[in-house]
C-alpha positions as CSV (number, residue, x, y, z in Angstrom):
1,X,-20.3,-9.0,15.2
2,X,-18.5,-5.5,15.2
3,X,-20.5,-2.3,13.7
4,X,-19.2,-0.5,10.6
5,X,-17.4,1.9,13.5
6,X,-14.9,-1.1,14.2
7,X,-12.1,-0.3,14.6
8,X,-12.0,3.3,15.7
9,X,-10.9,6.5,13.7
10,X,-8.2,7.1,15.7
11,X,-4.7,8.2,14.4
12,X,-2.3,5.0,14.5
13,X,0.0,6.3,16.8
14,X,-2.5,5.8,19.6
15,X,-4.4,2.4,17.9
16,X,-1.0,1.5,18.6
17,X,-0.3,2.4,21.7
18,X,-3.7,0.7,22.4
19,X,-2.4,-2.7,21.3
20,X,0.8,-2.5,23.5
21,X,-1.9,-1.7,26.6
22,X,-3.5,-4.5,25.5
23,X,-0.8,-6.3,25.3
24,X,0.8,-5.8,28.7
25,X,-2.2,-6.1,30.4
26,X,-2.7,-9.4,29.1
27,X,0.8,-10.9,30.3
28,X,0.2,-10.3,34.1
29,X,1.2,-13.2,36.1
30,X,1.6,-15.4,33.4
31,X,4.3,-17.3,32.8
32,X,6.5,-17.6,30.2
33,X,4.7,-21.1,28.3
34,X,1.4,-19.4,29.2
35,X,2.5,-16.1,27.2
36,X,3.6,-18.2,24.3
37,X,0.4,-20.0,24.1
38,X,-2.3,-16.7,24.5
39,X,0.2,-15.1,22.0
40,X,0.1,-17.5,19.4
41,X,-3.3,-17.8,19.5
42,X,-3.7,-13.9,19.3
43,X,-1.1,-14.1,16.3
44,X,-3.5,-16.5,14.5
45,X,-6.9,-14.7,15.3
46,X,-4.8,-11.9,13.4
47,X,-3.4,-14.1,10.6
48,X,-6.8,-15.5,10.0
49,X,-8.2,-11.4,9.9
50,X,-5.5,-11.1,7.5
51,X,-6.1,-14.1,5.1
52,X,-9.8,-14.0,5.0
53,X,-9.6,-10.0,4.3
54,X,-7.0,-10.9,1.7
55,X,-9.4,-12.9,0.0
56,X,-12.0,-10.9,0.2
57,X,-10.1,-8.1,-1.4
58,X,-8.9,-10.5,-4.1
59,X,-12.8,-11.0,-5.1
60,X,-13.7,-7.7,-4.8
61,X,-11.3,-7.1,-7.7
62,X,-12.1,-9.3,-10.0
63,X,-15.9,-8.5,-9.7
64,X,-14.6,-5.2,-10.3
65,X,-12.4,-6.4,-13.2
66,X,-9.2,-4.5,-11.4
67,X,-6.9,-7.4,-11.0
68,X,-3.8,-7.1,-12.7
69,X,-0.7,-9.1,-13.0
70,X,2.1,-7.1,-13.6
71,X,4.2,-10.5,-13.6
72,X,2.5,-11.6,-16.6
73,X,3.7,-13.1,-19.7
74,X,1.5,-10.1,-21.5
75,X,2.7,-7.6,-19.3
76,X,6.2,-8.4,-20.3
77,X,5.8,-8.3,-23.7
78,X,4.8,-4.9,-23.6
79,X,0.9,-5.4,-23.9
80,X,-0.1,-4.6,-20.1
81,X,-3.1,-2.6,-18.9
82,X,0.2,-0.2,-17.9
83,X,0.9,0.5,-21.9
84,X,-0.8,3.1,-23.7
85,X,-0.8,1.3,-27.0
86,X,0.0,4.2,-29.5
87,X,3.0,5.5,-27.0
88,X,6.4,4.8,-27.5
89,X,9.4,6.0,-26.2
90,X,9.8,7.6,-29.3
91,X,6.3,9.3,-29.4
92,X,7.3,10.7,-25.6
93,X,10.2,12.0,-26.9
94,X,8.3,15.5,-27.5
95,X,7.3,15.5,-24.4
96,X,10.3,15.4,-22.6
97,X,11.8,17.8,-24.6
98,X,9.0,20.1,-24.0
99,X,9.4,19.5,-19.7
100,X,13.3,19.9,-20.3
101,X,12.6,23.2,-22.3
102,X,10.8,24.4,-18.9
103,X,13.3,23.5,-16.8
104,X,15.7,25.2,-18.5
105,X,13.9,28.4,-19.2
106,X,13.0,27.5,-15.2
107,X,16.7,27.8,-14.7
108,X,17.4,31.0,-16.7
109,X,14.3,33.3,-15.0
110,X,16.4,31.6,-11.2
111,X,19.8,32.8,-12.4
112,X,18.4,36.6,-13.4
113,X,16.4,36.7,-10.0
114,X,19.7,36.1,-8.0
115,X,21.5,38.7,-10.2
């Protein structure tokens, strides 16, 4: 139905400023049941974009293999896609130390600058 311009590439200031043109051109002389019923049935065209792009997007990743639960049972227990499996607290340890040997040196080269 719509080319793969649809909906513009405008910055979403104005896309919105378009929908409140829309919007008040729409109401006109209606009155206030006939505003309820033409907006309800705009809010549904839009929750019915919304679901059926939300499903959509749900497939597309798990074709891709990209959907992940961080709720999980598996997750929880500390065996998520999010864990690195050979990292532990204790094996980042260096690596803080090293980032709060920079800052401090960071620190030092700030205080002789001022002075």
């Amino acid at each position: 139905m719509f080319d793969s311009n649809f909906p513009p590439n405008i910055d979403p200031q104005s896309f919105s400023l378009l929908a409140i043109a829309v919007g008040a051109a729409v109401v006109g002389d209606l009155n206030a049941n006939e505003q309820n019923s033409v907006g309800n049935w705009l809010e549904l065209v839009g929750q019915y974009i919304l679901t059926h792009a939300a499903h959509q997007q749900l497939i597309e990743s798990r074709i891709e293999n990209f959907n992940i639960n961080i709720n999980s049972q598996k997750s929880k227990s500390g065996n998520g896609p999010f864990v690195n499996g050979d990292k532990s607290n204790q094996t980042q340890r260096a690596e803080v130390d090293y980032l709060l040997d920079v800052l401090a040196k960071m620190q030092e080269e700030l205080k002789n600058y001022k002075n």
